[in-house]
Structures are given as structure tokens and as C-alpha cells.
ZAFI-938188 format. One record per atom (N, C-alpha, C, CB): x negated, y negated, z negated. Coordinates in steps of 0.1 Angstrom, whole numbers, plus 5000, padded with zeros to 4 digits. Glycine has a CB too. Example, Ala and Ser with C-alpha at 12.3 -4.5 7.8 and 13.67 -1.06 7.14 Angstrom:
2
486850574922;487750454922;486850334922;488750454910;487250224929;486350114929;487150004921;485950064943;
***
This chain:
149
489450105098;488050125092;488150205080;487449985089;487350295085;487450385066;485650365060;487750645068;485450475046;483850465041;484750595034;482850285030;483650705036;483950785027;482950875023;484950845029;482850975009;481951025008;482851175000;480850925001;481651224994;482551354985;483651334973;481351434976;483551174969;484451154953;485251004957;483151144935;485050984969;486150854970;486050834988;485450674957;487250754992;487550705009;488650575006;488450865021;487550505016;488150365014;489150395028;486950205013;490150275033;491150275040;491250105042;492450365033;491250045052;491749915054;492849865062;490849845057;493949825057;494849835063;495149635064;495749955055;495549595084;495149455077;497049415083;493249325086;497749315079;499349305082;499149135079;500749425068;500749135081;500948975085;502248975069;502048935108;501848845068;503248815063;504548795068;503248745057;505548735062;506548705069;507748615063;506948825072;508448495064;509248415061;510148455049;509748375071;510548605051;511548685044;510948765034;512248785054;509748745030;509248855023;510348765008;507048875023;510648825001;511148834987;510148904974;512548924988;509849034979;509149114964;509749124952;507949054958;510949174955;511949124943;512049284939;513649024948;511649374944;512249524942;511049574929;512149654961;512049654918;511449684912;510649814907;511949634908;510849894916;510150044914;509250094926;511450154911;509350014941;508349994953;508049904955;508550024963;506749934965;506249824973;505949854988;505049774967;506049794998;505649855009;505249725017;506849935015;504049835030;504049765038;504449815056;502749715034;504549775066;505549835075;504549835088;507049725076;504649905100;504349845114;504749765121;504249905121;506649745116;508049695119;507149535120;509549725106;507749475130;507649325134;508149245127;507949285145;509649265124;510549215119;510649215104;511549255126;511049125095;511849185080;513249065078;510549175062;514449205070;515249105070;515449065053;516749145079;516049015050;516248975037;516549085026;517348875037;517049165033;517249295030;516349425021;517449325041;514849355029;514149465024;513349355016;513349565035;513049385002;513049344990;511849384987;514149374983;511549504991;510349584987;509149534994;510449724990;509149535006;508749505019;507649365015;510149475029;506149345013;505249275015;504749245026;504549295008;504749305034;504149305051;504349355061;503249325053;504349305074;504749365085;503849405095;505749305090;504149445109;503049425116;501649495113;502849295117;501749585106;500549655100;499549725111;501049765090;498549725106;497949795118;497749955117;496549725121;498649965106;497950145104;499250175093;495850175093;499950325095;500750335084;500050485080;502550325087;500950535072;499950655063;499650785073;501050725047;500250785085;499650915095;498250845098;500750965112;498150735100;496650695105;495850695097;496350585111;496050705088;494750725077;493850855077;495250715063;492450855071;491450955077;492151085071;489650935070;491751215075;491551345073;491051325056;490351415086;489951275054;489051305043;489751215033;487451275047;490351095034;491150965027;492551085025;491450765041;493351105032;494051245024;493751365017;494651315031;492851435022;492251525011;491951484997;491051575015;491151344995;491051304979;492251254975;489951184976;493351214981;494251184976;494751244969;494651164980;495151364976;496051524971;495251594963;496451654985;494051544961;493351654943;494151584934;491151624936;493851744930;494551694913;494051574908;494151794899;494251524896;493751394889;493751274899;492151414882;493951294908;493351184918;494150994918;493751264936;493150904917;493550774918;493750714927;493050714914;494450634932;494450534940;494250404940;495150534942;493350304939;493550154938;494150124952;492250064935;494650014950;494649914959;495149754959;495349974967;493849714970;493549584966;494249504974;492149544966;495249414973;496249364982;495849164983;497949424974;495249144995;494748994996;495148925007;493148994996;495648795006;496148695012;494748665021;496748555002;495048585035;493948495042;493848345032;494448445061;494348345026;494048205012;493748255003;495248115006;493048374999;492448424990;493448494975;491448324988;494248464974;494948514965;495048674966;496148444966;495348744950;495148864953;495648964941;493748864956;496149084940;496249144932;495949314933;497249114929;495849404925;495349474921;496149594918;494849434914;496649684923;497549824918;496949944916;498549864927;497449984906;496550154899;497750204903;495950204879;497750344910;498250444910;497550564914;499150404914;498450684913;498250864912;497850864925;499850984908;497250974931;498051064940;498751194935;497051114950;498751284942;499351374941;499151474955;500651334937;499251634950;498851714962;500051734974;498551854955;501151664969;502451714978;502251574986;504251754968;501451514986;501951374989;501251385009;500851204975;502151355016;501751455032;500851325042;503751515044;501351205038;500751095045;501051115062;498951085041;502151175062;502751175075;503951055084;503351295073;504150985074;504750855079;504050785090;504850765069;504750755100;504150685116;504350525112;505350725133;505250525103;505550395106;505450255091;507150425112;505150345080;505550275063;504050335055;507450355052;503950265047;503250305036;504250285023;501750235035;504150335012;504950285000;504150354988;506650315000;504450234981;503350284967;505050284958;501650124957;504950384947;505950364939;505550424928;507250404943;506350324915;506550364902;506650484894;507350314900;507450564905;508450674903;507250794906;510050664916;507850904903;507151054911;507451074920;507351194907;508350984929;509451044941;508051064951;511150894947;508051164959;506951214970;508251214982;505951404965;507551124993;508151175004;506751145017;509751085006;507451175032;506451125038;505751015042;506351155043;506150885035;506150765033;505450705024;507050735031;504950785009;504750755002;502950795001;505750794996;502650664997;501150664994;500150714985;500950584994;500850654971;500950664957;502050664946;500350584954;501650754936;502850764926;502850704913;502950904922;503550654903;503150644891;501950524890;502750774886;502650404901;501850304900;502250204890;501650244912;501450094885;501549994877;502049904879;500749954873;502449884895;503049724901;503949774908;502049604911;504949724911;506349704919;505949584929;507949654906;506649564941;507049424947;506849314935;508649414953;508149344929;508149224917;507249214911;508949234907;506049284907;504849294897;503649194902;504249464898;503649204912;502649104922;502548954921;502949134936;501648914918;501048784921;502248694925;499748794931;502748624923;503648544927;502548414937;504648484911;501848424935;500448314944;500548424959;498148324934;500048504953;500048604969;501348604976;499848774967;502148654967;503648624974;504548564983;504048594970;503748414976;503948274986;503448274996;503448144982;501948304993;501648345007;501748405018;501348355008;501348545013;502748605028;503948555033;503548735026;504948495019;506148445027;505848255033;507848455015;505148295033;504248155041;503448225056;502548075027;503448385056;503148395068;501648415069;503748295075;501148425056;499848405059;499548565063;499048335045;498048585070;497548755068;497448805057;496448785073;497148935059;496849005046;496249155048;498349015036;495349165039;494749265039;494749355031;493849245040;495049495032;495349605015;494249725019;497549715011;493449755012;492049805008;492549954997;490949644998;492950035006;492950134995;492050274990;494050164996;491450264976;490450364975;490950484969;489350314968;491150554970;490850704971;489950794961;490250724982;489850784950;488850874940;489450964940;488350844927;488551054935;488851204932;488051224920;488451304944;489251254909;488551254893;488051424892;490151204877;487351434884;487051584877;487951634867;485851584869;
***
């Protein structure tokens, strides 16, 4: 499901949790299509996603890649818990990944990457939400798209 207009595109992306989730990583976050997580991936908030960054709209990439451009995204448990991440886009950013989304701290651009120069890590997040996914609960991440002047 998208909503979009000339200065912002929403994106809903909805995923499962998973027994293994940790959120212990401190410069990403991700969420996956992958079924599985092993202890390993640290970063890793969700699996089973229904959408990774190639499925997102035509027009939800274009505002991304303007200059100045923001990103929120709203990351929420089926028990309601929830938190909140600001980050960049950027014009290099390709949203060609089949399979990941990843928000990161860093400037690092690859085709994986969603957002830059965000405010939350794994670790940054709601330790309430947390539980929850590694309780398996669903989850839903809502990401908007502005496009500043």
C-alpha cells in the first residue's frame, strides 16, 4: 500500500517478528523477506516482510533521492508498542534490493539501503517493541518520504 502526492509517499511495509531478534547492532537496522534469523544478525528487527526496497513505488523513490529529502519511519508491534526514526535520503540511494531494507547511521549508500544519517540503530529502539517482536509478535514500518525545499 502506498499514498502519495507532489512533497511526500507513504510505503507500508508489514513483517513478523522472530524468537532471535536481539537489536543489539549499533549503526543499522533492518528488516528482511528471509523467514529465518539466526542469532547472528543483530541488526535484523524482522523477517518475512512483505516488501523490500525494489518494491517500493516509482514516486516513494523519486522523493527520496531529492536533495534535502527526509525519511520517517514509524516502526509498530501488534501490542501496540512503538518507535519513531528520522533519517536522510539521498540521490545515490537506488532502492534496488529484492530482498532487505536497512536504515543506517552512517552515509554508507548501497542497494539495500533505505535511509542515511538516521537517529536510531537496532539498539536505539524501544526495548517494549523489541520484546515484542522477539515474542514473535507482527509488526508494521510505515515509511514517509518528504521532499524538503
Amino acid at each position: 500500500m502506498f499514498l502519495c502526492n507532489s512533497w511526500f509517499c507513504v510505503e507500508i511495509v508489514k513483517f513478523k517478528g522472530h524468537r532471535n531478534v536481539r537489536a543489539t547492532h549499533r549503526t543499522t537496522l533492518e528488516i528482511t523477506k528471509d523467514k529465518e534469523l539466526t542469532p547472528r544478525g543483530d541488526c535484523i528487527i524482522g523477517v518475512s516482510s512483505d516488501k523490500a526496497l525494489s518494491d517500493f513505488s516509482t514516486k516513494f523513490k523519486e522523493i527520496v533521492r531529492s536533495n534535502n529529502s527526509k525519511l520517517l519511519v514509524v516502526i509498530i508491534s501488534s501490542k501496540g508498542n512503538y518507535d519513531i526514526i528520522n533519517a536522510e535520503g539521498h540521490p545515490k540511494l537506488s532502492y534496488a534490493d529484492k530482498n532487505k531494507i536497512i536504515i543506517r547511521k552512517s552515509t554508507y549508500v548501497a542497494d539495500n539501503t533505505a535511509g542515511i544519517k538516521s537517529d536510531k540503530s537496532a539498539l536505539d529502539l524501544d526495548r517494549r517493541l523489541i520484546n515484542d517482536l522477539r515474542e514473535c509478535c507482527d509488526g508494521l514500518a510505515i515509511f514517509i518520504a518528504i521532499r524538503r525545499s
